[in-house]
PDB file of N, CA, C and O in Angstrom:
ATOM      1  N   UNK A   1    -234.624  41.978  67.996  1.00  0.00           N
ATOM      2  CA  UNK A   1    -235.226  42.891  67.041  1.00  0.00           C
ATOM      3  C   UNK A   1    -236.552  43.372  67.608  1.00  0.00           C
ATOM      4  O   UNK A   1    -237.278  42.605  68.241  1.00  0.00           O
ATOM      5  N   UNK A   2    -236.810  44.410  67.422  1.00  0.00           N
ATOM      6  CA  UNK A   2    -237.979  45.355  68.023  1.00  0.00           C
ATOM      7  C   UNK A   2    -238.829  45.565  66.631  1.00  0.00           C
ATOM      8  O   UNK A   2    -238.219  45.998  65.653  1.00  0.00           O
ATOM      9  N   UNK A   3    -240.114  45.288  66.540  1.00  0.00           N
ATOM     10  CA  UNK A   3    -241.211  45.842  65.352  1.00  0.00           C
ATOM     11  C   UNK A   3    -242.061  46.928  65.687  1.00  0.00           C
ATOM     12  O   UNK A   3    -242.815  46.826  66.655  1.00  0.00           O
ATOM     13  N   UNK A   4    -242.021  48.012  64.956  1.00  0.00           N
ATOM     14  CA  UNK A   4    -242.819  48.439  66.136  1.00  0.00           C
ATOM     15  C   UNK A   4    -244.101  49.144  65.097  1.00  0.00           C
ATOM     16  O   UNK A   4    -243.739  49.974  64.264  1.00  0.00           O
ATOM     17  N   UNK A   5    -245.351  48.834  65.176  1.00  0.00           N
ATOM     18  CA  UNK A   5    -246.329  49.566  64.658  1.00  0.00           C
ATOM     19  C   UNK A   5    -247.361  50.507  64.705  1.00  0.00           C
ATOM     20  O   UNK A   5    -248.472  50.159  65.104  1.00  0.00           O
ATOM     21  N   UNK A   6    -247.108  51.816  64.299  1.00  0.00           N
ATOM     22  CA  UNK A   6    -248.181  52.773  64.587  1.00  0.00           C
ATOM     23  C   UNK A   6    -249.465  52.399  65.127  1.00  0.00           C
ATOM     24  O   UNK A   6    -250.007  51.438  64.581  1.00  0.00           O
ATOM     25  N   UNK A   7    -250.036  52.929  66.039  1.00  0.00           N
ATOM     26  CA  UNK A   7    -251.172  52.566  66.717  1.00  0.00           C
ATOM     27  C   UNK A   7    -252.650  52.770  65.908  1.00  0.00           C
ATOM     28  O   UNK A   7    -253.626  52.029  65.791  1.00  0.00           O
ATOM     29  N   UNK A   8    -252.389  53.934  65.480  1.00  0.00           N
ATOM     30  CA  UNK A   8    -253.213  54.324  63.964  1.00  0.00           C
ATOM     31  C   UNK A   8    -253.437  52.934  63.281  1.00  0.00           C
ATOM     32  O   UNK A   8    -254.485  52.337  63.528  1.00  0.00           O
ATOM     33  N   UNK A   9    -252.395  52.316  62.327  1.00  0.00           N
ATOM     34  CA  UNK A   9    -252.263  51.504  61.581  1.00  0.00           C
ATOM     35  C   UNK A   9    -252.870  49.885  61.807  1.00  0.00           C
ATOM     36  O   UNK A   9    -253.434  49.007  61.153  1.00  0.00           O
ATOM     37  N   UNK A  10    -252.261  50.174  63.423  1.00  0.00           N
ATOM     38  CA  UNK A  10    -252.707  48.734  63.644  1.00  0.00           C
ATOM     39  C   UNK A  10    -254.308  48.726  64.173  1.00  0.00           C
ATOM     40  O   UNK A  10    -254.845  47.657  64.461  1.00  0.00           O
ATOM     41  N   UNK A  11    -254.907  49.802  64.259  1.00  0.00           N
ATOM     42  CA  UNK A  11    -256.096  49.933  64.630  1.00  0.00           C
ATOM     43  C   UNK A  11    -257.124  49.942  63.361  1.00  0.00           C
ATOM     44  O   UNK A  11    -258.347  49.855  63.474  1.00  0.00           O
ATOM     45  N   UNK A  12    -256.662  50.019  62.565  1.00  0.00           N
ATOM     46  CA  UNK A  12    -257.314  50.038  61.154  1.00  0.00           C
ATOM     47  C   UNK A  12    -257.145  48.434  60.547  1.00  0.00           C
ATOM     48  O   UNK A  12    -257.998  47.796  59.931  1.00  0.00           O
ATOM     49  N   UNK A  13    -255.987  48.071  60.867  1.00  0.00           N
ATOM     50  CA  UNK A  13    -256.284  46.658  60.807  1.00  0.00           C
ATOM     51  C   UNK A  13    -256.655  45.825  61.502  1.00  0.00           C
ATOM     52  O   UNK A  13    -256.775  44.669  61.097  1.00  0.00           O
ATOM     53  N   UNK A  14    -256.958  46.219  62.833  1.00  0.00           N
ATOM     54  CA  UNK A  14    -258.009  45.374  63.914  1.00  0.00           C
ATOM     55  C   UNK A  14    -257.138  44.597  64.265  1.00  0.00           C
ATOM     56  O   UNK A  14    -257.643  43.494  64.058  1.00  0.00           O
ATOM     57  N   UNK A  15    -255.778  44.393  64.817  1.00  0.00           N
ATOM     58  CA  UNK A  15    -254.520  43.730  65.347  1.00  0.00           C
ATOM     59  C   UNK A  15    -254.424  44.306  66.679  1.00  0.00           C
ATOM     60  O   UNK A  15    -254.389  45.500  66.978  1.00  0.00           O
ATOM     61  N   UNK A  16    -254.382  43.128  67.552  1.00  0.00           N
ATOM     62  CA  UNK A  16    -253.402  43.520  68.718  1.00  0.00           C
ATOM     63  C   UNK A  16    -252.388  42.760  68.671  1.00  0.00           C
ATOM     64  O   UNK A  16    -252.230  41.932  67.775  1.00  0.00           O
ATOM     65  N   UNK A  17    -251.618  42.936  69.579  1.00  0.00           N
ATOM     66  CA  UNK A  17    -250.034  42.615  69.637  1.00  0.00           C
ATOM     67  C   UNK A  17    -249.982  40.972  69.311  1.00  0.00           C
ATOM     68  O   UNK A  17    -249.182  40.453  68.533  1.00  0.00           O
ATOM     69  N   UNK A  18    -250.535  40.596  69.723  1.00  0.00           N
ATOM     70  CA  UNK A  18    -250.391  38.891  69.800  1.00  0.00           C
ATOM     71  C   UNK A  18    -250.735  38.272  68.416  1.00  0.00           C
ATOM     72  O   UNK A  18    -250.118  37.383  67.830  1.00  0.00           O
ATOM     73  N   UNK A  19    -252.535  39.338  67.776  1.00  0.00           N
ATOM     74  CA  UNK A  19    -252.853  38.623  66.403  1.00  0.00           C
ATOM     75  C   UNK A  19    -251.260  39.036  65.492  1.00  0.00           C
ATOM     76  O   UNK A  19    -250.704  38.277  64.698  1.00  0.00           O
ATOM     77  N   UNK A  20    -250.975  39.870  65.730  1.00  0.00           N
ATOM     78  CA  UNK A  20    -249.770  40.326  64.756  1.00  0.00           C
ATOM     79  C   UNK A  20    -248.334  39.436  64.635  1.00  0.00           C
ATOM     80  O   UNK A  20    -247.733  39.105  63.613  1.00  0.00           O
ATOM     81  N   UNK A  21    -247.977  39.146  66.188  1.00  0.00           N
ATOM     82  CA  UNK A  21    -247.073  38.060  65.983  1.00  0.00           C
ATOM     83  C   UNK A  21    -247.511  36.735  65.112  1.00  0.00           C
ATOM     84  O   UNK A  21    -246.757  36.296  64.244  1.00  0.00           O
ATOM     85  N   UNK A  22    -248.613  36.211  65.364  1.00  0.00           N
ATOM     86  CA  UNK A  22    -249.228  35.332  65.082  1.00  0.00           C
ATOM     87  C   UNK A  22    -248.896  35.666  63.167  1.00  0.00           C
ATOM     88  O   UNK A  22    -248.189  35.021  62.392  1.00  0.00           O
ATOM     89  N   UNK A  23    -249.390  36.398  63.023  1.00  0.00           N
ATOM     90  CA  UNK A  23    -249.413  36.723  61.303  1.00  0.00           C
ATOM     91  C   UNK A  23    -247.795  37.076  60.911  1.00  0.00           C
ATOM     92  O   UNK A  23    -247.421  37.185  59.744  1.00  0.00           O
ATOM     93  N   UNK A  24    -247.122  37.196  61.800  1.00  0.00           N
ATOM     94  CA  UNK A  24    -245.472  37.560  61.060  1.00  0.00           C
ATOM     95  C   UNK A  24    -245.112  36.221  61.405  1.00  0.00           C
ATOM     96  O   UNK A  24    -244.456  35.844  60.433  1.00  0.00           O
ATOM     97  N   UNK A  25    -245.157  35.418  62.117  1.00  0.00           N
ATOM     98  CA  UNK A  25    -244.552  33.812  62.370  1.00  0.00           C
ATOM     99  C   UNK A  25    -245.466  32.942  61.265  1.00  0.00           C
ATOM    100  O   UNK A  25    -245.018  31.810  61.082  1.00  0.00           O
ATOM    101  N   UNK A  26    -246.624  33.260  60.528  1.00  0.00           N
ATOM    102  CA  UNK A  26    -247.101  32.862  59.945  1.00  0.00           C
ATOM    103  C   UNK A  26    -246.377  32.783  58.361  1.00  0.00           C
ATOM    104  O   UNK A  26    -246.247  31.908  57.505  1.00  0.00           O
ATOM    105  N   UNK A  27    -246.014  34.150  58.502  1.00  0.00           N
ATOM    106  CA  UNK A  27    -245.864  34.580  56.971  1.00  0.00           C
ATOM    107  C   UNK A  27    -243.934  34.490  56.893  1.00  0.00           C
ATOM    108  O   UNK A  27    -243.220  34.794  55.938  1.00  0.00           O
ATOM    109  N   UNK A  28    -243.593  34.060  58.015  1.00  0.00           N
ATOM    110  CA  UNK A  28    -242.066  34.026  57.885  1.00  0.00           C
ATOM    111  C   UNK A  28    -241.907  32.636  57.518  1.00  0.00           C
ATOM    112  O   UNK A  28    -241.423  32.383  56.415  1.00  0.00           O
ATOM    113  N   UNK A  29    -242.314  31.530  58.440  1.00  0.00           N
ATOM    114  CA  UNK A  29    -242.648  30.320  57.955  1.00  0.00           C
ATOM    115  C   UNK A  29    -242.639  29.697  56.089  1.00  0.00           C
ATOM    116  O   UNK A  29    -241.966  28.904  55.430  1.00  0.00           O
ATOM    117  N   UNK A  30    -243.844  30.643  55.838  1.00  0.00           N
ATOM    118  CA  UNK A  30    -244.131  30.021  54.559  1.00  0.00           C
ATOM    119  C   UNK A  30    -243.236  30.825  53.492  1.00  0.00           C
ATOM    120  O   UNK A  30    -242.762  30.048  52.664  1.00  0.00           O
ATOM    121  N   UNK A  31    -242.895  32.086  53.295  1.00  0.00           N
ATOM    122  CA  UNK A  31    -241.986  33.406  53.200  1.00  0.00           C
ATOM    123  C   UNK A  31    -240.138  32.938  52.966  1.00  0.00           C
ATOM    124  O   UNK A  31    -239.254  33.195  52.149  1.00  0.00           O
ATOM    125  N   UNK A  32    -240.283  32.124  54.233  1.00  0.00           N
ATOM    126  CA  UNK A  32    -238.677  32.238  54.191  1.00  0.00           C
ATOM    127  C   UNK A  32    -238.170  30.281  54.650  1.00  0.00           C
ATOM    128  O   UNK A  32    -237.011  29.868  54.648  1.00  0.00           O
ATOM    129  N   UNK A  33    -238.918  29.775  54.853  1.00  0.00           N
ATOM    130  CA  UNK A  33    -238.845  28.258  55.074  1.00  0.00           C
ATOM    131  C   UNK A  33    -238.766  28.038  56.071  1.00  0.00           C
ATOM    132  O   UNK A  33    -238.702  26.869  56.450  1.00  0.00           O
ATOM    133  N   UNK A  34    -238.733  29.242  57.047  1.00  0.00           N
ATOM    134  CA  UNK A  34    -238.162  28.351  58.321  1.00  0.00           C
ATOM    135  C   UNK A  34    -238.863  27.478  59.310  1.00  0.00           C
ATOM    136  O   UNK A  34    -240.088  27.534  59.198  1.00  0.00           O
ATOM    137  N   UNK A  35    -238.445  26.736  60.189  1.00  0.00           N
ATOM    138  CA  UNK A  35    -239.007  25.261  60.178  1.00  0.00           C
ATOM    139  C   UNK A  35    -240.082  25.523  61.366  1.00  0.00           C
ATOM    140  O   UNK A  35    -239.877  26.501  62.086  1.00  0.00           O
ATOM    141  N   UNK A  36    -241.025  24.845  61.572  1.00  0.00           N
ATOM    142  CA  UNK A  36    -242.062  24.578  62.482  1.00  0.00           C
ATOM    143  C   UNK A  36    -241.158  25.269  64.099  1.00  0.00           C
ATOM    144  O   UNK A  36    -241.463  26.371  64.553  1.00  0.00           O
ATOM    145  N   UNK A  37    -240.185  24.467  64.681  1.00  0.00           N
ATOM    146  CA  UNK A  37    -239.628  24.952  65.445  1.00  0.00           C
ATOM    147  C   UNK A  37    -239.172  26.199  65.629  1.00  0.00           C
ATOM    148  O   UNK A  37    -239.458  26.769  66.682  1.00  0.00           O
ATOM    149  N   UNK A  38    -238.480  26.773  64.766  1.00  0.00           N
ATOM    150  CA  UNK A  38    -238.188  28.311  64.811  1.00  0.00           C
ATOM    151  C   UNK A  38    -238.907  29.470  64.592  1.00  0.00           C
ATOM    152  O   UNK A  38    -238.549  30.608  64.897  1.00  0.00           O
ATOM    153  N   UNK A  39    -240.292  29.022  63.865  1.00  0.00           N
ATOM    154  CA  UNK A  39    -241.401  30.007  63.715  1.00  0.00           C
ATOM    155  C   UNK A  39    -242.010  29.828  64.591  1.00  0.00           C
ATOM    156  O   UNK A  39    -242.682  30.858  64.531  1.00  0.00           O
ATOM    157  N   UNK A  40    -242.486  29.156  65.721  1.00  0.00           N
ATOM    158  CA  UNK A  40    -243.128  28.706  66.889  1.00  0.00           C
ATOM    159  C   UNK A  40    -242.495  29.029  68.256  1.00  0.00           C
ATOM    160  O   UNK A  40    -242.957  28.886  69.388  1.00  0.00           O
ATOM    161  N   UNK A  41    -240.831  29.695  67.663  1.00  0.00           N
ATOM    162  CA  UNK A  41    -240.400  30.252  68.936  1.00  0.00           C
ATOM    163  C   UNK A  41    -240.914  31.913  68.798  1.00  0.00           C
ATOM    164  O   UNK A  41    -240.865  32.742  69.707  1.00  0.00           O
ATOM    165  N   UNK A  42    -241.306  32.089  67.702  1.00  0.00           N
ATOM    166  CA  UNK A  42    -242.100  33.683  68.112  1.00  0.00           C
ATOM    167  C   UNK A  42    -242.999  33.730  68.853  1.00  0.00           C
ATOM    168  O   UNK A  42    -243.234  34.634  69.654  1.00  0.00           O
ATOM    169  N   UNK A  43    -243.809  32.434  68.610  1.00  0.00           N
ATOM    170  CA  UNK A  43    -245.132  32.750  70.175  1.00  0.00           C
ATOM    171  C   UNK A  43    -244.820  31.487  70.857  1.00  0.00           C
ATOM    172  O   UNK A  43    -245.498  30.463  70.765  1.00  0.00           O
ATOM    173  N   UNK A  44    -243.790  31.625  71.522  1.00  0.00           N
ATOM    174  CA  UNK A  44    -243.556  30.862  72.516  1.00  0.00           C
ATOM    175  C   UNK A  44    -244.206  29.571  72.556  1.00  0.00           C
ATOM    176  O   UNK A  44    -244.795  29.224  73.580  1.00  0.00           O
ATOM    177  N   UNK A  45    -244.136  28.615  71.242  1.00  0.00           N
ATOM    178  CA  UNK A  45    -244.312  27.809  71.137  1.00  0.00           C
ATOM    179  C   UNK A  45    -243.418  26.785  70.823  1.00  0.00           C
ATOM    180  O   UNK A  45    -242.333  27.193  70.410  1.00  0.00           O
ATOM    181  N   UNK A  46    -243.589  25.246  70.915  1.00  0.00           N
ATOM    182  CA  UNK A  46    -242.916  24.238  70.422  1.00  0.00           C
ATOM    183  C   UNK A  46    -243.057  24.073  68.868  1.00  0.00           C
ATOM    184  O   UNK A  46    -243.743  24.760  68.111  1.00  0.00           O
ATOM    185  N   UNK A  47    -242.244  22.993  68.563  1.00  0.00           N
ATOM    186  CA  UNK A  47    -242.668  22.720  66.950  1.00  0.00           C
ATOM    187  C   UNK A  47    -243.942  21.907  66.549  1.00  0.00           C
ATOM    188  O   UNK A  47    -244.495  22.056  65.459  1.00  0.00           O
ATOM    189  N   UNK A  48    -244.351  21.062  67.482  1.00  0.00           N
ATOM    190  CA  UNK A  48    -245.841  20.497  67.491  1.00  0.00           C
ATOM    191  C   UNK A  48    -247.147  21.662  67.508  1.00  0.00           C
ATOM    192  O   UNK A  48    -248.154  21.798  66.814  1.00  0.00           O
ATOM    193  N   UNK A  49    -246.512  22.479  68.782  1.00  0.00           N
ATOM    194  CA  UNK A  49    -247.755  23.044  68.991  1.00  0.00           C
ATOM    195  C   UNK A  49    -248.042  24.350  67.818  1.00  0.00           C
ATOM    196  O   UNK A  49    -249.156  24.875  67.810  1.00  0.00           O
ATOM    197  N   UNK A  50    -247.049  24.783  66.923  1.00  0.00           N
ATOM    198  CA  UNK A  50    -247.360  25.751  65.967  1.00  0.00           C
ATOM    199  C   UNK A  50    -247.665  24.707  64.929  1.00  0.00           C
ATOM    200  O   UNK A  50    -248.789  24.811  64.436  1.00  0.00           O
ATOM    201  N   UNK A  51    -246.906  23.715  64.485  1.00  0.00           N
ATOM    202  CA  UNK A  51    -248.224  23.049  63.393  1.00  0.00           C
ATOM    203  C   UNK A  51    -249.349  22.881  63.539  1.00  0.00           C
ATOM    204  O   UNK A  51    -250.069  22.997  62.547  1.00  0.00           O
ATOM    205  N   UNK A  52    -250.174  22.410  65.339  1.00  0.00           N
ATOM    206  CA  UNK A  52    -251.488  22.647  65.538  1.00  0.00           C
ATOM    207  C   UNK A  52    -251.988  24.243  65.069  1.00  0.00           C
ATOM    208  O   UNK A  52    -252.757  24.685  64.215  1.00  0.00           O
ATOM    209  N   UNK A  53    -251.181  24.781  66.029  1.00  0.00           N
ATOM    210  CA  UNK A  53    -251.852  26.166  65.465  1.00  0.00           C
ATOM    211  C   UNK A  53    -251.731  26.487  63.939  1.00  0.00           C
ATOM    212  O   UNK A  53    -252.553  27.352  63.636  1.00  0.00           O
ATOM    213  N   UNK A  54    -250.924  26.042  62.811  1.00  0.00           N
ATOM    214  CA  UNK A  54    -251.068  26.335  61.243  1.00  0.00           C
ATOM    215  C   UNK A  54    -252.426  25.654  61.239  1.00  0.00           C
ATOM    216  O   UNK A  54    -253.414  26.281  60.855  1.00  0.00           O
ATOM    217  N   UNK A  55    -252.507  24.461  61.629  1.00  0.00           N
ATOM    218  CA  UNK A  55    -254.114  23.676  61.129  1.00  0.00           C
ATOM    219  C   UNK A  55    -255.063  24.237  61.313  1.00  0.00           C
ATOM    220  O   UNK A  55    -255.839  24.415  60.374  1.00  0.00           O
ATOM    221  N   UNK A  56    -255.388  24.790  62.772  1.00  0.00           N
ATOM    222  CA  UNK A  56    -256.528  25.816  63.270  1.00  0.00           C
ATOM    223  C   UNK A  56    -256.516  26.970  62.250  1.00  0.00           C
ATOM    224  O   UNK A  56    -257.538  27.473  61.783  1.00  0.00           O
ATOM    225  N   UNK A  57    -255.307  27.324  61.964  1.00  0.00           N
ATOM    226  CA  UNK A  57    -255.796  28.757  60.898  1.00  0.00           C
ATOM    227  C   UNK A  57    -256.313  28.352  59.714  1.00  0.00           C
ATOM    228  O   UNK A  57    -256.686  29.241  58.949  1.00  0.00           O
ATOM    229  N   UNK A  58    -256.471  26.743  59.237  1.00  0.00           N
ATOM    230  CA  UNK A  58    -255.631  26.481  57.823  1.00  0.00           C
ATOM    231  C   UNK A  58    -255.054  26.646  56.740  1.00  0.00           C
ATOM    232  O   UNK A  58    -255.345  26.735  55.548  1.00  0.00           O
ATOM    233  N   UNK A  59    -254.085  26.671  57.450  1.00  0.00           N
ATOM    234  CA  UNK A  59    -252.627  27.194  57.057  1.00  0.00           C
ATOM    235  C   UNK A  59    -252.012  25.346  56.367  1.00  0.00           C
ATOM    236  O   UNK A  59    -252.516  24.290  56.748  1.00  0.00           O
ATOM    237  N   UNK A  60    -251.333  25.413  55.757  1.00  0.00           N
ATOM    238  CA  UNK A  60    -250.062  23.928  55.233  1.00  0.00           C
ATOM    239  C   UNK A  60    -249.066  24.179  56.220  1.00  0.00           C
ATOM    240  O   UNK A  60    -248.407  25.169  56.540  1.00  0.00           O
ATOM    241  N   UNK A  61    -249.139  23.085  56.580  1.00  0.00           N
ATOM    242  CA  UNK A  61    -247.818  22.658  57.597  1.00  0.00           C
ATOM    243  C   UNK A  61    -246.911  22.148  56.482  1.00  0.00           C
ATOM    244  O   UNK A  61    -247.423  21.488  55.578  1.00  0.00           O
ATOM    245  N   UNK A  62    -245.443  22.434  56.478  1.00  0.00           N
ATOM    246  CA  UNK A  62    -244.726  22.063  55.447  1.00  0.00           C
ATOM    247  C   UNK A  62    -243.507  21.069  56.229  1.00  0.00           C
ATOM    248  O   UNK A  62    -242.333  21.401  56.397  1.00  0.00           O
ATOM    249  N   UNK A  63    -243.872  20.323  56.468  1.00  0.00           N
ATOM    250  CA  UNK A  63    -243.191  18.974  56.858  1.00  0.00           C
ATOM    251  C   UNK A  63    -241.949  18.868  56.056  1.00  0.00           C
ATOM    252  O   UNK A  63    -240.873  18.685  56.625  1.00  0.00           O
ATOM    253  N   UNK A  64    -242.028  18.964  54.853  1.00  0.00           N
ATOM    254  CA  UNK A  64    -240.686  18.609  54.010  1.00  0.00           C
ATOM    255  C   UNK A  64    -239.495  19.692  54.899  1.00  0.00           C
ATOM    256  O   UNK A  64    -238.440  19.359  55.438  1.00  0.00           O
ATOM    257  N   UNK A  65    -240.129  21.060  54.798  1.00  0.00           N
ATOM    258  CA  UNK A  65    -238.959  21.898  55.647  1.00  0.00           C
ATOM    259  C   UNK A  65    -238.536  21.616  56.577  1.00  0.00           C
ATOM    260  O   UNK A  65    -237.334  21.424  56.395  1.00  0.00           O
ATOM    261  N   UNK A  66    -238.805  21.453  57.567  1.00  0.00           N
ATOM    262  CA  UNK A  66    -238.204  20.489  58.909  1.00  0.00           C
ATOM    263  C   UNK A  66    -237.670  19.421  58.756  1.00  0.00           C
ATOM    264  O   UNK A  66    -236.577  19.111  59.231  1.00  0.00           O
ATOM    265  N   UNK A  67    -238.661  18.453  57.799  1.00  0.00           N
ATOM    266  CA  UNK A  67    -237.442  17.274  57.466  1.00  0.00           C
ATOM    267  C   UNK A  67    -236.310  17.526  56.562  1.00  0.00           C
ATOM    268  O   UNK A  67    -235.381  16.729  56.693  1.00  0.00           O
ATOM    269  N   UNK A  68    -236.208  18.188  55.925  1.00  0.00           N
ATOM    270  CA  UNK A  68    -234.511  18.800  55.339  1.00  0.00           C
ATOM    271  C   UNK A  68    -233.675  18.993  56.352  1.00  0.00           C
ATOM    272  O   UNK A  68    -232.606  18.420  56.563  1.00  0.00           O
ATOM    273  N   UNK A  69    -234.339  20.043  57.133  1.00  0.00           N
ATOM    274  CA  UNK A  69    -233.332  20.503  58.244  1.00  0.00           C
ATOM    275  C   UNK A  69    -232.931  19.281  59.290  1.00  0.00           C
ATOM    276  O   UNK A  69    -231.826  19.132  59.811  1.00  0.00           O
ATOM    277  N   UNK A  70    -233.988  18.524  59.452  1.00  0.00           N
ATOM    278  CA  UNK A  70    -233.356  17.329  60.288  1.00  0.00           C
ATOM    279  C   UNK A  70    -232.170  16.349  59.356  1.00  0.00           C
ATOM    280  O   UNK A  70    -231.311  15.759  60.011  1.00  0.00           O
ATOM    281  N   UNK A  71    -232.171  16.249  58.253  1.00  0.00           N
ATOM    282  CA  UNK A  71    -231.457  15.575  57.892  1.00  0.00           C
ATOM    283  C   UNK A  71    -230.834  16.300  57.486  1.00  0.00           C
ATOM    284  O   UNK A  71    -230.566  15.102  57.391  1.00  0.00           O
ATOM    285  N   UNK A  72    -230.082  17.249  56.994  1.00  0.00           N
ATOM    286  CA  UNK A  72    -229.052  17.904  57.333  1.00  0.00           C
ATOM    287  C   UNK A  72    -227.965  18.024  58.257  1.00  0.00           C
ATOM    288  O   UNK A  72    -226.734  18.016  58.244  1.00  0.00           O
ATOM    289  N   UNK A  73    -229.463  18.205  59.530  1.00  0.00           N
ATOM    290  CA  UNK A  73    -228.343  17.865  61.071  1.00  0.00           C
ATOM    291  C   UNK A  73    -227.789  16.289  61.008  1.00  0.00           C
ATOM    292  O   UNK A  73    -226.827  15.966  61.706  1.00  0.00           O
ATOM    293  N   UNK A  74    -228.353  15.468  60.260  1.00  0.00           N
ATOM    294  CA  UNK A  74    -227.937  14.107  60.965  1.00  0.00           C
ATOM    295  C   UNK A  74    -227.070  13.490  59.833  1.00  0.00           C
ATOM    296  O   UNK A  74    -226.734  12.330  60.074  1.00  0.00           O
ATOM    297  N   UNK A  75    -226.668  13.958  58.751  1.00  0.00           N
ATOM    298  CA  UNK A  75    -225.613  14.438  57.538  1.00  0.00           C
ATOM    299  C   UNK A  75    -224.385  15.050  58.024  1.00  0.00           C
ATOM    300  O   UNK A  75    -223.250  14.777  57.636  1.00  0.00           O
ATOM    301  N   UNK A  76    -224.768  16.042  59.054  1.00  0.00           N
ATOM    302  CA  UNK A  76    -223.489  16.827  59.356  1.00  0.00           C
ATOM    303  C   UNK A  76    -223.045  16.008  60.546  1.00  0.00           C
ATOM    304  O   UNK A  76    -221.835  15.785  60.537  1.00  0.00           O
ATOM    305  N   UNK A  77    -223.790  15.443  61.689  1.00  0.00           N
ATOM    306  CA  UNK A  77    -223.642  14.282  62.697  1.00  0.00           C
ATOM    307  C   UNK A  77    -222.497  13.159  61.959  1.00  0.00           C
ATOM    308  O   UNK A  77    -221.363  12.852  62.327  1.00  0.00           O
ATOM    309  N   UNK A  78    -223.026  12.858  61.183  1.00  0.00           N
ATOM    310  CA  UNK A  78    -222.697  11.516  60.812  1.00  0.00           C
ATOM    311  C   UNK A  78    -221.399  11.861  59.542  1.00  0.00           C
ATOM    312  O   UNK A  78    -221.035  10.921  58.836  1.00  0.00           O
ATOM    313  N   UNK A  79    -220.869  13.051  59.377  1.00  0.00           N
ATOM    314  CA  UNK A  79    -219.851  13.379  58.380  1.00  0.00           C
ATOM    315  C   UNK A  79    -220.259  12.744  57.014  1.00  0.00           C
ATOM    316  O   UNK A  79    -219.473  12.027  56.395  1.00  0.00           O
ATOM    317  N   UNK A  80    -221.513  13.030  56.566  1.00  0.00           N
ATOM    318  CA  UNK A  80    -222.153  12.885  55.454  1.00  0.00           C
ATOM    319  C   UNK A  80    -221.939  14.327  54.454  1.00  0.00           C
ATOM    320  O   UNK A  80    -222.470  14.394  53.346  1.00  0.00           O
TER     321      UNK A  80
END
């Protein structure tokens, strides 16, 4: 998927390319649940290193979401 934002627009909001990913992996995270790991693959991060980075913003790291999804996987592992 390609985003693509007027240069106008994003200049009025004082964004370059990177603060902007940063704020859509932010807001997808908390927005849509998805887990430390998969919002951290937008900036090429691990799942550790984007919960550091939620803390630096302070932002809530939502631990429960990841732990669902892990136990889910280990539910569906285990024919639970």
């Amino acid at each position: 998927m390609r985003i693509e934002i007027n240069d106008d627009i994003a200049q009025q909001c004082n964004l370059d390319e990177k603060e902007a990913l940063e704020l859509l992996a932010i807001a997808v995270y908390k927005a849509k649940g998805l887990t430390g790991s998969v919002a951290g693959k937008i900036l090429g991060m691990n799942e550790f290193d984007f919960h550091s980075f939620l803390i630096s913003r302070n932002e809530t790291v939502n631990y429960e979401s990841d732990n669902s999804l892990n136990a889910r996987k280990n539910n569906n592992l285990f024919g639970r």
